[in-house]
N, C-alpha and C positions, 0 to 999 in steps of 0.2 A: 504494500500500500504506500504509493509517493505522495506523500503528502507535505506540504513545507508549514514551514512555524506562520509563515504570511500569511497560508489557508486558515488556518487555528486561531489568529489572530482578525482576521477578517470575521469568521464565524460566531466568535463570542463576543465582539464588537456588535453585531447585528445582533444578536439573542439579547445584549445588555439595554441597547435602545430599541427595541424592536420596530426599529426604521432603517431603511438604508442611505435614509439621506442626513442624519444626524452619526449613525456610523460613520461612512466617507467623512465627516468634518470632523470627527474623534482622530481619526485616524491619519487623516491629512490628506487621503486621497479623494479622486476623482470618484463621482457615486457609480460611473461607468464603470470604470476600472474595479471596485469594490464588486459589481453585479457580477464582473466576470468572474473574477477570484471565487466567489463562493458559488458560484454555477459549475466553475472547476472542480473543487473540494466535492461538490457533491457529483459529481459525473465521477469522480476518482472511488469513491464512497459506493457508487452505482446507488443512492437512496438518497432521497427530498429529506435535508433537514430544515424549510420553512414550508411553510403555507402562505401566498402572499395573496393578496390583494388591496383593491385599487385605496383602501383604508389603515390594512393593519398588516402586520408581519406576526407570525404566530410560530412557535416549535412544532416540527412532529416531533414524535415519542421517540424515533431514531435522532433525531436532531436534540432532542435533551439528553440522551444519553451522551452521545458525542461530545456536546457543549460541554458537559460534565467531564470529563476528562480532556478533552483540550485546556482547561482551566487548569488541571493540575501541570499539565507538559507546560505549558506558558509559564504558571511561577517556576520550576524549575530550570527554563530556558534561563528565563531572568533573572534566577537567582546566579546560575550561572555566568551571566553575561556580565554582574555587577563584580566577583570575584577576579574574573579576566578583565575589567577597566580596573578595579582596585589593584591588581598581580601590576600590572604594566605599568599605575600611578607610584604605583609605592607605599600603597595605603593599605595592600594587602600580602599574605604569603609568609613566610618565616624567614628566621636567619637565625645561622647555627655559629657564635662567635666561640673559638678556643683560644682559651687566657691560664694564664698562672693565676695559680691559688692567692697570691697578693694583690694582684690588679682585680680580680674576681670582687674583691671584699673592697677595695679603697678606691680604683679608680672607674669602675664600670656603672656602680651607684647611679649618680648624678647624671651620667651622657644614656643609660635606659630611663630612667624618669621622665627626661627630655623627651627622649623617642617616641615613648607608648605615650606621654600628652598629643603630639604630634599624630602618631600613627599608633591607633589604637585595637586594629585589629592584625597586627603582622605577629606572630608569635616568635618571641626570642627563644632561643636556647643558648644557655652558659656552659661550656665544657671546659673547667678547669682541671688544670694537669700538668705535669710536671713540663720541662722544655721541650725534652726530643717528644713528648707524645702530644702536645700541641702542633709539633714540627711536622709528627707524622698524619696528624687531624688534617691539615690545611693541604699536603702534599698528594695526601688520598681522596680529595674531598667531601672529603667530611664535616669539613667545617668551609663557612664561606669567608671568614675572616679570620685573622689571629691578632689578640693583641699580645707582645711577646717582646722576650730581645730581640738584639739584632741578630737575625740568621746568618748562618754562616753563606760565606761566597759559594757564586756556581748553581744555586735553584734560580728556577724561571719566577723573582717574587718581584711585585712592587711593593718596595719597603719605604714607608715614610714615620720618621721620628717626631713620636707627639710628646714624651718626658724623657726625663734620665733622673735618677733617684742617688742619690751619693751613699758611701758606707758609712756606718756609725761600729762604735765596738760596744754593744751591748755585755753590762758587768753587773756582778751582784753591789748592792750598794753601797757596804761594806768595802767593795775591790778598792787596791792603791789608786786603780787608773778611775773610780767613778766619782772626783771630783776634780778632775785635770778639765781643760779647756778642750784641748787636744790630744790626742793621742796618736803617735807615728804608726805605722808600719812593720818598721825595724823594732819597736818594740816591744811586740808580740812576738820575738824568736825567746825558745824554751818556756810558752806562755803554754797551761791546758789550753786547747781549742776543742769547743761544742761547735761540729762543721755539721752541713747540711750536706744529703747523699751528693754522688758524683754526676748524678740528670740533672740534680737541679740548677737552673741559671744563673743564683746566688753562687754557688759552690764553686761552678767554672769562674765565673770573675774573682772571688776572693781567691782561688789558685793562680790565677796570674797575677795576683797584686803579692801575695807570697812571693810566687818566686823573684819578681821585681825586686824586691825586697831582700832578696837572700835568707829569707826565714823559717826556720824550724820551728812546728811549735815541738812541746814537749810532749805531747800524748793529743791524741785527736777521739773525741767520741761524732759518734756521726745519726742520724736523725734525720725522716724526711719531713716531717711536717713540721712546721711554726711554734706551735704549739709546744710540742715537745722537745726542739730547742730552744724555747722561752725558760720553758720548767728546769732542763739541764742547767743551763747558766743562772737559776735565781735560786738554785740548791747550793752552789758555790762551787761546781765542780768544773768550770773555764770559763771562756771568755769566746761570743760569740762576733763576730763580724756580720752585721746586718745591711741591708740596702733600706733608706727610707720609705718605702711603697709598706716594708713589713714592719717597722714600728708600730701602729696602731694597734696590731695583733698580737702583738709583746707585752703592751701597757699591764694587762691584767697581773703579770708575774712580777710585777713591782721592780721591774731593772733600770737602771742608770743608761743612756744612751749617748756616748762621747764622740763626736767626729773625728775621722779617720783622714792623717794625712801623711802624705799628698794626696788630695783628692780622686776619689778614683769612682765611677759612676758605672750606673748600665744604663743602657739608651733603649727604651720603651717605644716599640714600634706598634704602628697598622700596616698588617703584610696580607696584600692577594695575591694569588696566583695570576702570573702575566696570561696565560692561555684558557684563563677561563672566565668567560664575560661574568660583569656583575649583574644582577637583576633590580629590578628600581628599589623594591625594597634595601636591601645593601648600599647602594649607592645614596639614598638616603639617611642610611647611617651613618657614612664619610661625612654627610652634610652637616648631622648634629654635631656631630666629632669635630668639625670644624670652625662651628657655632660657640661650643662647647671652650674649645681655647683662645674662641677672643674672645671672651666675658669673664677673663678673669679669673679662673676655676680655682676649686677648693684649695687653699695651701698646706701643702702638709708637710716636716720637717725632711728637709733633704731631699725634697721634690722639685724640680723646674722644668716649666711644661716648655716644650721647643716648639718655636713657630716658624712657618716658613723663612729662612736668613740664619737661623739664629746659629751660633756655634754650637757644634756636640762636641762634648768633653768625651776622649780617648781614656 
């Protein structure tokens, strides 16, 4: 049975006025062209769903049945049709962003609040996760964006820097260093260190700020999550090296937080894949994201958000 959504629409346009000359002006068209259309539908039908004369327009009983399900095909045509203008505006569809367990909590907040005022029916997903399996989210597509470090050279990514978070050396309070202004580097050699595991993107930067440094600690205990290097270092058992993004997660364990120098930073990217178009939902997200660092966004200790120009610290 070929029938198109015009027939369907023509039909219950006439059943709804039962005229066809207040139909055609519902609908926009000519009262001719309307005559046809549903002389079509029903030659397609092979069965009269009106009764017309020179007065009134009336349903047969095949013709209400019809109407009655053409009704239902119609709102789902259109429920559809408003999904595919929303998918293509931006105002509809999902986005699957993978982030580190510190930006997840400190800097993702404020730039989703934005979004869903904005775009209220696009469903987000947050996949936080260590580095390489954020690395490996975005690379499989899995995820449509990453906010992360900087990737390493050689993937098809566009990478742009929206912060960089400097270290601190998180101490029990008590510690010699947790009332110092500063604290070196170098003088964390034969220090305990409470390290975070080797995936993490804390851990890769503080090992090159080590080795820069020529530094041994004296014993290393290691830990993936926040939390539980929060706890290590406020039992007194070392001294941990943190990046600003994860202080606010630390507060609870009551630690002292000393900046680390020379300065040494990680640089907080938004990275897509070069070979994989974005979808307006996403590309709406860049927008708030963009919105988001010129308005001055939340300061938090050891945090500076990079704007277009601006210098990334090595």
């Amino acid at each position: 049975m070929n029938l198109g959504v015009h027939h369907l629409r023509a039909v219950v346009a006439v059943a709804d006025h039962r005229s066809f000359t207040l139909a055609a002006a519902d609908l926009g068209v000519a009262q001719s062209s309307l005559s046809r259309t549903v002389l079509e539908a029903e030659r397609r039908l092979r069965t009269p769903l009106f009764q017309r004369s020179t007065r009134r327009v009336t349903l047969t009983t095949d013709g209400e049945a019809v109407v009655a399900v053409a009704r239902r095909v119609i709102e789902h045509v259109d429920t559809g049709l408003e999904h595919i203008a929303g998918y293509l505006a931006g105002t509809r569809g999902s986005i699957t962003i993978a982030t580190l367990p510190s930006l997840a909590a400190n800097l993702l907040p404020p730039v989703i609040r934005r979004y869903q005022e904005l775009h209220p029916d696009v469903v987000l997903h947050v996949e936080d996760n260590l580095s390489d399996q954020v690395a490996e989210d975005l690379q499989s597509g899995r995820a449509d964006l990453a906010l992360t470090t900087d990737p390493e050279e050689g993937h098809d990514y566009v990478v742009r820097p929206i912060a960089q978070d400097s270290f601190f050396l998180a101490v029990h309070p008590e510690h010699r260093h947790a009332g110092a202004e500063t604290v070196a580097w170098s003088d964390l050699q034969s220090e305990p260190l409470i390290a975070f595991g080797p995936a993490s993107s804390i851990q890769q930067a503080v090992g090159r700020a080590l080795r820069d440094a020529a530094v041994s600690p004296a014993t290393i205990v290691r830990a993936q999550n926040v939390a539980a290097i929060a706890g290590l270092a406020a039992s007194g058992l070392g001294v941990a090296p943190v990046p600003g993004f994860v202080l606010p997660l630390m507060r609870f364990a009551g630690l002292s937080f000393v900046p680390l120098i020379p300065e040494r930073a990680r640089t907080i990217t938004l990275v897509h894949h070069r070979d994989r178009p974005l979808s307006p939902a996403v590309k709406a997200w860049a927008d708030v994201v963009d919105q988001y660092l010129g308005a001055q966004p939340q300061q938090l200790p050891g945090v500076r958000w990079v704007r277009p120009g601006d210098r990334v610290i090595r």
